[in-house]
N, C-alpha and C positions, 0 to 999 in steps of 0.2 A: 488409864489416866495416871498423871502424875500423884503422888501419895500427901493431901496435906494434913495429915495428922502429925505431922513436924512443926506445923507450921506455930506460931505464938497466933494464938486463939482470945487472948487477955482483954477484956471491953477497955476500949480507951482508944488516943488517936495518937500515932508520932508523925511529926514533920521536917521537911528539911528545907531552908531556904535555898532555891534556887536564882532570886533575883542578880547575884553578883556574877554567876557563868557567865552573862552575858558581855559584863566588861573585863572578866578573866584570860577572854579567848577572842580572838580575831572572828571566830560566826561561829551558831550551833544551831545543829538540826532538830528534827523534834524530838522531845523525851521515850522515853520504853518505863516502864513501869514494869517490876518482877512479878510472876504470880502472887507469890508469897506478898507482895507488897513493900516488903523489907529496902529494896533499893530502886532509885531511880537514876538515869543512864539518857547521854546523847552522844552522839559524834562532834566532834568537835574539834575546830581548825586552830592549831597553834603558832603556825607560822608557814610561808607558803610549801606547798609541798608536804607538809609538816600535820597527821592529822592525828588524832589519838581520839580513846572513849572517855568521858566524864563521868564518875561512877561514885553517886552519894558524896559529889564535888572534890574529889581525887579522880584524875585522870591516870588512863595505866602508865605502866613506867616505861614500856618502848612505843615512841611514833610510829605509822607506816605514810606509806606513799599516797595513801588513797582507803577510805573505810567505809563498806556502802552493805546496806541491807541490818543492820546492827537490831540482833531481835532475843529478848531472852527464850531460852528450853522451858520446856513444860517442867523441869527440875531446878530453876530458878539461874542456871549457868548463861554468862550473855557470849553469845556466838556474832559473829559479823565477820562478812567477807573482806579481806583486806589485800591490796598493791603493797608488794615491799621488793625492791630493786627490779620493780620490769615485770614480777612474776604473779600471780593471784595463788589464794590459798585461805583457808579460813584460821581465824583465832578465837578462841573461848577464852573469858576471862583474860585475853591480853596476850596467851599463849597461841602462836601459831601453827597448826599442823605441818609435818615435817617436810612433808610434797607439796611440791610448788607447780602451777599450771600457768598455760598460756591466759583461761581465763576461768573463773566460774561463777554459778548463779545460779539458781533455783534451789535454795538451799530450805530444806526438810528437818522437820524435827516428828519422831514418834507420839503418842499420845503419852508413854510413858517418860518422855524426854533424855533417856538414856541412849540417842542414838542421833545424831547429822549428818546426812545424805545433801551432796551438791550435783548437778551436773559440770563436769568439765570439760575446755577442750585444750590440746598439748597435740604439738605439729600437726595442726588441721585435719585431727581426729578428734570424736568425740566420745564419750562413757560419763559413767557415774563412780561418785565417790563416797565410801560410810566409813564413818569416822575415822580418816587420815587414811584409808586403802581405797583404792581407785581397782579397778576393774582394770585384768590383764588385759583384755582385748577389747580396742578400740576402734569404731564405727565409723562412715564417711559422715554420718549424722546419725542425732542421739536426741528425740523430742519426749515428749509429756511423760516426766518422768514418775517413781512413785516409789514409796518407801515403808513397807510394812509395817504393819499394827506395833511388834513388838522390835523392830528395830534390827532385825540381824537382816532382813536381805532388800536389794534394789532392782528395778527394772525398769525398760524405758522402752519406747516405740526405736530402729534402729533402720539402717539403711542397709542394704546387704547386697548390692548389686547396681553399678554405677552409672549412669545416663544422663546424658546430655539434655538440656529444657527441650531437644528438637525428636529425641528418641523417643517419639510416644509409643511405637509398640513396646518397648523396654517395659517402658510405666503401665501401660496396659496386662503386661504379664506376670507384672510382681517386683519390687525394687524394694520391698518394705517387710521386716518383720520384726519380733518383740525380743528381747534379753532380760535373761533374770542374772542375777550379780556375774552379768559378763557371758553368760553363755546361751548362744541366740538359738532360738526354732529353726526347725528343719523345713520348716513351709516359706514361704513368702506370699506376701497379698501386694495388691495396689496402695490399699494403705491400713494402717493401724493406728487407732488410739486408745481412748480410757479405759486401764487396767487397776487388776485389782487381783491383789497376791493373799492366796488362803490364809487362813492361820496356823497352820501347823507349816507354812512354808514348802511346800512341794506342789503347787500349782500357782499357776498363771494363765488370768483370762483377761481379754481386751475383744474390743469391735476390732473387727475385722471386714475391709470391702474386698471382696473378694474377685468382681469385675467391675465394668461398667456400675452394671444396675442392682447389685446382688449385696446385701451386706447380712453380718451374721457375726456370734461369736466364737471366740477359738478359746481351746481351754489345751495349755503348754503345746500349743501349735497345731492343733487338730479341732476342724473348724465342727461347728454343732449341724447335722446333717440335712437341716431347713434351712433356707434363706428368707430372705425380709428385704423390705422396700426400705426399711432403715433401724438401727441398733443404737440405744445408748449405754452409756458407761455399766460394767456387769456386777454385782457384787455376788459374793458367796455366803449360802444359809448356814449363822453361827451356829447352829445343831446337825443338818443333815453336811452339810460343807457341797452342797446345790451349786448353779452356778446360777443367778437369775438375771436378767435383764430388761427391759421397754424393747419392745419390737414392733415393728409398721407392720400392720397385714390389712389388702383390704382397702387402704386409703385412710385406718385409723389404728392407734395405740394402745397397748394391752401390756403385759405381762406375759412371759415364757421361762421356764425352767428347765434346764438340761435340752432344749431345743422344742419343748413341748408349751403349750398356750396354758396358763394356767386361772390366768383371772379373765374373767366371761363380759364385762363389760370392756368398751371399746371408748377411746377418748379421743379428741381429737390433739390433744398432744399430753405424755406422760414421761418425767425422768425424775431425776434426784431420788431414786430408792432408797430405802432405809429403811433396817430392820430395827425391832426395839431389842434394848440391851438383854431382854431373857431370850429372845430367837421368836417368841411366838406370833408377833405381828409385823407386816410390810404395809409400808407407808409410800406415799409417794405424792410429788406434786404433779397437778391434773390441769388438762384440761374439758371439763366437760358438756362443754358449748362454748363456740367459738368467742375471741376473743373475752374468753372467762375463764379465772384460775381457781383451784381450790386447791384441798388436801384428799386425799381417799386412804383410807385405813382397810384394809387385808378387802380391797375392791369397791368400798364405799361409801363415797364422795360425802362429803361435807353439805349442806345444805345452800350455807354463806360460800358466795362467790366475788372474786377482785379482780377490777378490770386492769389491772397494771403490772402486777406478778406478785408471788409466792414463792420466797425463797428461804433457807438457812432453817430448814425441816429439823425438829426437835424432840426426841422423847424425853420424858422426866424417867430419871433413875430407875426409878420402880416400874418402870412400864406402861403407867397406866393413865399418864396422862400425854399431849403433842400440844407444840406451838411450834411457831412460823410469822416470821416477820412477811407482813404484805403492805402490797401498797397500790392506792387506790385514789383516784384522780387526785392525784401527785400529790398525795399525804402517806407518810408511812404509819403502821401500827403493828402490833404483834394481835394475831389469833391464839386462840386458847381453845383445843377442843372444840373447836367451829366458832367460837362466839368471838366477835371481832371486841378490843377495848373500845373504850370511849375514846378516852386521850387518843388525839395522832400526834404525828411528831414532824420537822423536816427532814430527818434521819431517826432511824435506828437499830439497834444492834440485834447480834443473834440473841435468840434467848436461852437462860440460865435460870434451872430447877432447883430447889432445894432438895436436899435427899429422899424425902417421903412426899414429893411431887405437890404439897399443897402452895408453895409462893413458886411465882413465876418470877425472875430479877433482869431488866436489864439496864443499859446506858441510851442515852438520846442526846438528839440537837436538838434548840426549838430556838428562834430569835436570836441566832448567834451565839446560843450557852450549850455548855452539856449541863446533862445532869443524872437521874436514878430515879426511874420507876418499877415498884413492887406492884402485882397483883393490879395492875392501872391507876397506881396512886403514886405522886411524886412524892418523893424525899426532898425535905425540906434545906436544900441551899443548892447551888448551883457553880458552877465550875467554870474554867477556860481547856480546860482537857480531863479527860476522863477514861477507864479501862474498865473493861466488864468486869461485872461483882462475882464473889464467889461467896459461898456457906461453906459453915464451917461439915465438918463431916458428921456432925452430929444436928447438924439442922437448925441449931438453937442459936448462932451468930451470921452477920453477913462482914462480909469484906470487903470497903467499897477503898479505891484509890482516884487521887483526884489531883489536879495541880490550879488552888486557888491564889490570884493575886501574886504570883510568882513563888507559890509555898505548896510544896508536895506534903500532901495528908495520906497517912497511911489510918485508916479507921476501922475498927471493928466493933460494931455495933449489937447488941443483943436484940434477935428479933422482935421479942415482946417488948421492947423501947420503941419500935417501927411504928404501931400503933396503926398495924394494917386490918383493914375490917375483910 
């Protein structure tokens, strides 16, 4: 993750009026807010054709043709896709990369934010691009793409073999395989998707359907030598560097390792894996009893059950605690270690730990407001936009951002002020 021990940590709030953008500028899109909190940012039309970024109410100094997707890096840098004379291409901070494309989009940042990966397409081929270098060799198509942990490499599901919508044997034999920074497998499938690229960067694993009825994973193009009635997204063990995945056997879901079944209970549906940051426990969202969702930690299930779903799986830093935003006849709420909050919300976000796992932080809707709840207890005032909180890295401050009454709050608050029980 990005590093915020840079960041000003000082208890206090700064603001910035944003009320006058609006009559500054012919229209604006909505705000971006920095990690760091330090600035806030929209897109925004200056005259037709004519579009630029608004940044702490200075726009940058050159327009482009068109500005879409405008998001800051995990290292506070704002990146957005922009049109300038016919062509597509990204800009950071106002600065354009040097390559210009027919189009792009899907545009990627690392956890450390030292790295922007987009897909592109240039003369009706497709590849991917990291930071202003595009990929030699380009694809008839180039889908779900994905971009390393630490930023140096890209790859994508790819097309390798050409066929018409009426070629079904074509499709049947294989038209489909992976590339990692431009250079594809020697196999081909029917189809491929959700990959996931080791960490030391010398491996790549995706689902792979191998015919008809057969799916399974491939790890750098060599499929794992059992098949399964269905595969999802694979990740790999931050200590053994494993390959693991959710596999159908059976008519229900389990876990498999290196092709082998490794967790003994059976679900009737199980994905979103995740390891906790030390490597020791797998986590995963369950289902187990039909239309019923939980969490299972290293094979076993939570108690509390949600009839609507479980998403945005969470360890706390240290390991040793999990949440998950669920929702449950059409109310949302965050779990905690199985035990559901009180408060629901109409929305709400993923959840954010503090360093030694004791406060849980997130952002919500309720009655048309956002606003900030700790540990199931609201923070006392309420918002018209809102961006998830951060702590400080020492645990003892939060960082909430907020855009009240048309005035951007940058606040950082000392926990023991929170008066959380």
């Amino acid at each position: 993750m990005a590093d915020s021990h840079e960041w000003d940590w000082e208890p206090g709030a700064k603001q910035i009026d944003v009320s006058d953008w609006k009559n500054r500028f012919e229209w604006i899109e909505e705000f971006y807010a920095s990690p760091d909190g330090d600035h806030i940012a929209a897109v925004v039309n200056q005259a037709e054709g004519e579009f630029s970024v608004c940044v702490n109410g200075e726009p940058w100094e050159n327009p482009f043709e068109k500005i879409w997707h405008l998001r800051f890096t995990p290292d506070n840098r704002l990146a957005a896709l922009i049109s300038d004379s016919g062509e597509w291409t990204v800009a950071v901070d106002g600065e354009p990369w040097e390559n210009r494309f027919g189009y792009v989009w899907n545009m990627q940042f690392n956890p450390g934010g030292n790295a922007i990966a987009v897909s592109f397409q240039q003369d009706m081929k497709y590849g991917m691009a990291l930071n202003d270098s595009p990929w030699e060799e380009t694809f008839l198509h180039a889908t779900d793409p994905v971009l390393s942990e630490d930023g140096l490499h890209t790859a994508a599901s790819v097309q390798v073999v050409a066929a018409s919508e009426a070629e079904i044997l074509k499709f049947q034999e294989g038209t489909i395989s992976a590339a990692m920074d431009g250079v594809v497998w020697n196999n081909k499938f029917v189809n491929v998707w959700g990959k996931a690229i080791s960490r030391d960067g010398n491996r790549l694993a995706a689902e792979v359907r191998v015919n008809l009825y057969d799916y399974t994973i491939a790890v750098n193009g060599a499929p794992w030598t059992r098949t399964y009635a269905g595969v999802w997204e694979p990740i790999f063990h931050p200590l053994s560097n494993a390959v693991l995945a959710p596999v159908r056997t059976q008519g229900k879901w389990t876990v498999a390792s290196d092709g082998e079944i490794v967790w003994k209970n059976r679900y009737f549906q199980l994905w979103h894996t995740r390891f906790s940051p030390d490597g020791k426990k797998l986590a995963a969202i369950v289902s187990p009893t039909f239309g019923k969702w939980t969490v299972a930690v290293d094979d076993v299930p939570w108690s509390r059950t949600f009839g609507d779903l479980v998403s945005d799986l969470t360890f706390s830093p240290d390991s040793q605690r999990i949440s998950a935003v669920v929702k449950d006849q059409d109310k949302w709420s965050l779990v905690v270690d199985g035990h559901a909050w009180k408060n629901t919300f109409d929305m709400v976000w993923n959840p954010v730990f503090s360093p030694d796992g004791g406060l849980v932080a997130t952002k919500f809707e309720k009655n048309g407001k956002k606003g900030f709840v700790v540990n199931d207890q609201f923070l006392d005032f309420s918002c018209e936009d809102a961006w998830p909180p951060a702590f400080s890295p020492d645990g003892s401050k939060i960082l909430l951002r907020s855009v009240e009454n048309d005035i951007y709050f940058r606040r950082i608050i000392p926990v023991s002020e929170l008066n959380i029980r």
